[in-house]
N, C-alpha and C positions, 0 to 999 in steps of 0.2 A: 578119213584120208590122212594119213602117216606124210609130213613135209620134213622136216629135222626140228633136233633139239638142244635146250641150253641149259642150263643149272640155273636154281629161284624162278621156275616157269610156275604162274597161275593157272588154276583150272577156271573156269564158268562152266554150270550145268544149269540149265536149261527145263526143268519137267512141267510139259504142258499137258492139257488134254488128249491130244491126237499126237502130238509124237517129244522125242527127248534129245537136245542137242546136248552137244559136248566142245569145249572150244578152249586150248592152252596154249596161252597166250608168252611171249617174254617181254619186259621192258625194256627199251633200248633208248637209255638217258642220251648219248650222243643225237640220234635224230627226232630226238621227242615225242616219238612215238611206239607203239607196240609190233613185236613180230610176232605173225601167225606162224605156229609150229604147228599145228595140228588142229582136225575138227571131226566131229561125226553127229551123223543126223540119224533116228530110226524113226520111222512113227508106228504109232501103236494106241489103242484104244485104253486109257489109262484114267482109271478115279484115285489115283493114289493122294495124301493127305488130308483125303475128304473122308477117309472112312477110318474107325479101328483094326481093319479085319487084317489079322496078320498076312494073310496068305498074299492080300495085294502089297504089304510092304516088303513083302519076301520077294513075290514078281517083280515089284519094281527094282529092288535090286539086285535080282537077275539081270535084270534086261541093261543096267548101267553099266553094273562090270560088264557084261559082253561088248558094251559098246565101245563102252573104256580101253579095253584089250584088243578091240578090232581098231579102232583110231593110232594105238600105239602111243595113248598118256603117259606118261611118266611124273608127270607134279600130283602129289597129296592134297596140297593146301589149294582150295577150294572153295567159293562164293557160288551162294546154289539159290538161286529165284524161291522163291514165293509166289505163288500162281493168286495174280490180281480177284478172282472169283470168291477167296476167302478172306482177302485182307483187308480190314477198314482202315483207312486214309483219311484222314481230315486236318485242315489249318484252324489254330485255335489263336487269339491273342488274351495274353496276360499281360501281369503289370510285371514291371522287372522286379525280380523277387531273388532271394538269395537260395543257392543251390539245397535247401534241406526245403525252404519254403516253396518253391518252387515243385517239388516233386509232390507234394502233400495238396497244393492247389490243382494240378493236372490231377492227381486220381482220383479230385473230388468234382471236377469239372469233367473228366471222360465220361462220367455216369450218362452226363447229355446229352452223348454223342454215340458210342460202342452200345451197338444194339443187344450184346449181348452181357448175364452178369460179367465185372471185374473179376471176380474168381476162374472164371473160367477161359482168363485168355492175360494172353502173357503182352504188355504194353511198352511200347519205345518210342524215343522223342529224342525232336535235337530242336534247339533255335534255329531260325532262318536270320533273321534279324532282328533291331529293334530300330523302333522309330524315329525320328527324329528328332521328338521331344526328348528323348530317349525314357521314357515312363511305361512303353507299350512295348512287348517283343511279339513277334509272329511264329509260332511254332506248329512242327507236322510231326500230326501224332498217328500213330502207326499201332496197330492191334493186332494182334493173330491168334485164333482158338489154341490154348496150351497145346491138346491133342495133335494138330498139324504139327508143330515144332516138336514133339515127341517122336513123331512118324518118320519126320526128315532125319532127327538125330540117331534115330533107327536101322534107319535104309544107309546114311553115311557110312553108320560102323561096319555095317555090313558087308560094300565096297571097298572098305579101305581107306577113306577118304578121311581127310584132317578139315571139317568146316571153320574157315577165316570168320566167313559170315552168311547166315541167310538175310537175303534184301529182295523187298518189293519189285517187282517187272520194272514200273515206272520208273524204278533213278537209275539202272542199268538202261534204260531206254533215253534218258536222258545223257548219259556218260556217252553213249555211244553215237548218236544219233544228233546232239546239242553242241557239245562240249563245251568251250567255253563260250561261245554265243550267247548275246544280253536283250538278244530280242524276244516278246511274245511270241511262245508257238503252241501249236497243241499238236500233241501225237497219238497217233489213232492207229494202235494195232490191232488189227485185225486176223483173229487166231482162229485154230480150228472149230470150238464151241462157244467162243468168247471174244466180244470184243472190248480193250482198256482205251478211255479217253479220256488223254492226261495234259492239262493247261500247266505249261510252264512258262513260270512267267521270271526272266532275267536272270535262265538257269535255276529257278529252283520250282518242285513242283508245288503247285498250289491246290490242284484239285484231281483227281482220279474217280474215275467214274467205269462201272463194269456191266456189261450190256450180256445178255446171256443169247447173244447173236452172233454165228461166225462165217467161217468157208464151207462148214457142214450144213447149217443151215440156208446159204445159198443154194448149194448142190440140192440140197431135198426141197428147196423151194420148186428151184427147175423139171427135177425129176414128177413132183406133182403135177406143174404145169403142165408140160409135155407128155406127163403120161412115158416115162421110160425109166429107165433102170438109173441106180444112183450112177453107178459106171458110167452111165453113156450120157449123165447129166453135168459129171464132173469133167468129162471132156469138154463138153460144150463150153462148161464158163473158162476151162484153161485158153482153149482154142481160139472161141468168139465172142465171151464174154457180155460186154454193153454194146459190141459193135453191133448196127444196123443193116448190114449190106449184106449178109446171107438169111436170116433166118428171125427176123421182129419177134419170132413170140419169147425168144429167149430173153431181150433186156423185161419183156413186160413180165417173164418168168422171176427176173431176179428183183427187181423193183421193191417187194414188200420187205424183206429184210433191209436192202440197204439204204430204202428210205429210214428204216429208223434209225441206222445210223447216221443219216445225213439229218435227220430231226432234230439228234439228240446233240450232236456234233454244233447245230446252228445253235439250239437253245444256250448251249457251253458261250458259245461266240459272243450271243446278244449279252449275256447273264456280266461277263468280263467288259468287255464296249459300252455297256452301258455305265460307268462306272468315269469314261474316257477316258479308258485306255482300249488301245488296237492290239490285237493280232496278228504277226506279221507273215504268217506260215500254217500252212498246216500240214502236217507232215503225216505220209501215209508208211506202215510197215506192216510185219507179219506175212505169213505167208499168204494170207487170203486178201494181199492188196496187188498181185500178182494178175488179175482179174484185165484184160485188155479194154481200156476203153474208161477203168475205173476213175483215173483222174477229172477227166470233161465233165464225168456225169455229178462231179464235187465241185466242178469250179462253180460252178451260182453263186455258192455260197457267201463268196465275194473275198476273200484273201488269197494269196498264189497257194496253189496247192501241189505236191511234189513226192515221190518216192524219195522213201528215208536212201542214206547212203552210212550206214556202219562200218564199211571200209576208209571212207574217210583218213580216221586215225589211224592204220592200220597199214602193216607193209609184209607184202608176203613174195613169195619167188613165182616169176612169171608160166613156170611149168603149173603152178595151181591156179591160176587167173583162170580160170574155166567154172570146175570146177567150185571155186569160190564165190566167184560171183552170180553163180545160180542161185546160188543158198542164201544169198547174203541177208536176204531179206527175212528168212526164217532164222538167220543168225544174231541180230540184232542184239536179245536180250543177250544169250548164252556171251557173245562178244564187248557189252557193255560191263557183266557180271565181271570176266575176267581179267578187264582193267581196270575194278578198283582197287586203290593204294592200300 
């Protein structure tokens, strides 16, 4: 959907499993915040950076320029996700070490964390902090198979596109969704084939976790249950979702997936509280938090629980208010991606 545009506008591209946003954004230093100029959504059944096989990077950047050109993009420069299903994540501390020592200690320390050899994946790290003693820093270290980063550098060229930066889901979910906010939260996006659950703790992420559960796997949970077609399973959850009042066998249809996200969601909780420190949110996004009824059946949990708001930051012209805020939630990354500096 084509709104207007300005000079030094950002892209965010968005490439998930079931479909690929697009969202360019402008800064607008006077009110602190960003204008939406434009956005588009396709979905599509997509393995791309999972695999070598040319023909799906050729597909995929088909399907970007089309979208790109139907959106009515005009910014090159570019911050494009990282789909959480490949990327290791982890907080490490070390001693404060001088910047040549310090990089020689992390890729002698990644060995006992990235599941995979060093050689075969390309490593990034920044500090978070350092202690108080000041002797200890806190740092998030970031891994990606070299091969995915080859794939995305691939598919770029091929659209056009000038990449600023590729960055993990999680800090674009955080940019968006956070901002400057100094409370514990954790965000739990809920995507087509995948769900990311990310403890951020005082604005920065601490822990990301990838659950290989999403809104497809509810859908096909339902459809087993009931005994009906995916179609007529994925209305059900749009439609009536956890609600009780038409049709019981659908929450006890959805139940087994999203107990385990509510499992794995508590275990996160206890795992940080136990520790005494609290939690002060838990924040639902992705398209498949969209679900009626989703929130109640998370309060137990025991923290206020809420639909993400990525419009927040965000100012755009009342003829899109519609339109935007349907999506908003499937916007999230693509809209965090675009605001970063």
């Amino acid at each position: 959907m084509s709104l207007f545009f300005r000079e030094k506008s950002k892209l965010g591209i968005d490439i998930g499993t079931s479909s690929i946003k697009v969202v360019q954004l402008k800064k607008e230093e006077e009110k602190q915040g960003h204008k939406l100029e434009t956005f588009g959504v396709v979905n599509v059944a997509n393995s791309f950076g999972r695999t070598d096989n040319f023909n799906a990077i050729e597909d995929t950047a088909e399907i970007v320029k089309a979208l790109l050109k139907k959106s009515s993009v005009t910014a090159k420069d570019a911050v494009v996700s990282l789909p959480s299903g490949i990327v290791f994540v982890t907080m490490i501390e070390m001693p404060k070490l001088s910047e040549k020592e310090l990089k020689k200690a992390i890729e002698f320390e990644a060995r006992r964390y990235v599941p995979l050899p060093l050689e075969e994946v390309t490593m990034s790290w920044s500090v978070l902090e350092t202690g108080s003693d000041g002797d200890q820093q806190k740092i998030l270290l970031t891994a990606v198979p070299t091969n995915v980063i080859e794939n995305y550098m691939k598919m770029l060229k091929a659209v056009n596109v000038k990449p600023e930066a590729l960055e993990i889901e999680a800090l674009a979910l955080i940019r968006s969704l956070v901002g400057d906010r100094k409370e514990n939260v954790i965000i739990v996006d809920i995507g087509g084939r995948n769900t990311s659950l990310n403890l951020v703790e005082s604005g920065f992420l601490r822990v990301s976790r990838n659950l290989l559960v999403g809104g497809e796997t509810i859908t096909a949970s339902i459809a087993q249950g009931l005994k009906v077609s995916d179609a007529r399973a994925e209305q059900f959850k749009r439609d009536l979702g956890l609600t009780r009042e038409l049709v019981q066998q659908i929450p006890q249809a959805m139940k087994p997936p999203l107990d385990r996200i509510k499992n794995e969601t508590t275990q996160l909780l206890k795992i940080f509280e136990s520790s005494g420190r609290t939690i002060a949110e838990i924040i639902f996004t992705g398209n498949g938090s969209k679900i009626p009824g989703l929130l109640k059946y998370f309060i137990e949990i025991g923290p206020k629980v809420s639909l993400g708001d990525p419009l927040k930051f965000i100012n755009f012209s009342d003829s899109a208010k519609t339109a935007v805020e349907k999506n908003s939630l499937s916007l999230s990354v693509a809209l965090g991606l675009a605001m970063r500096e």
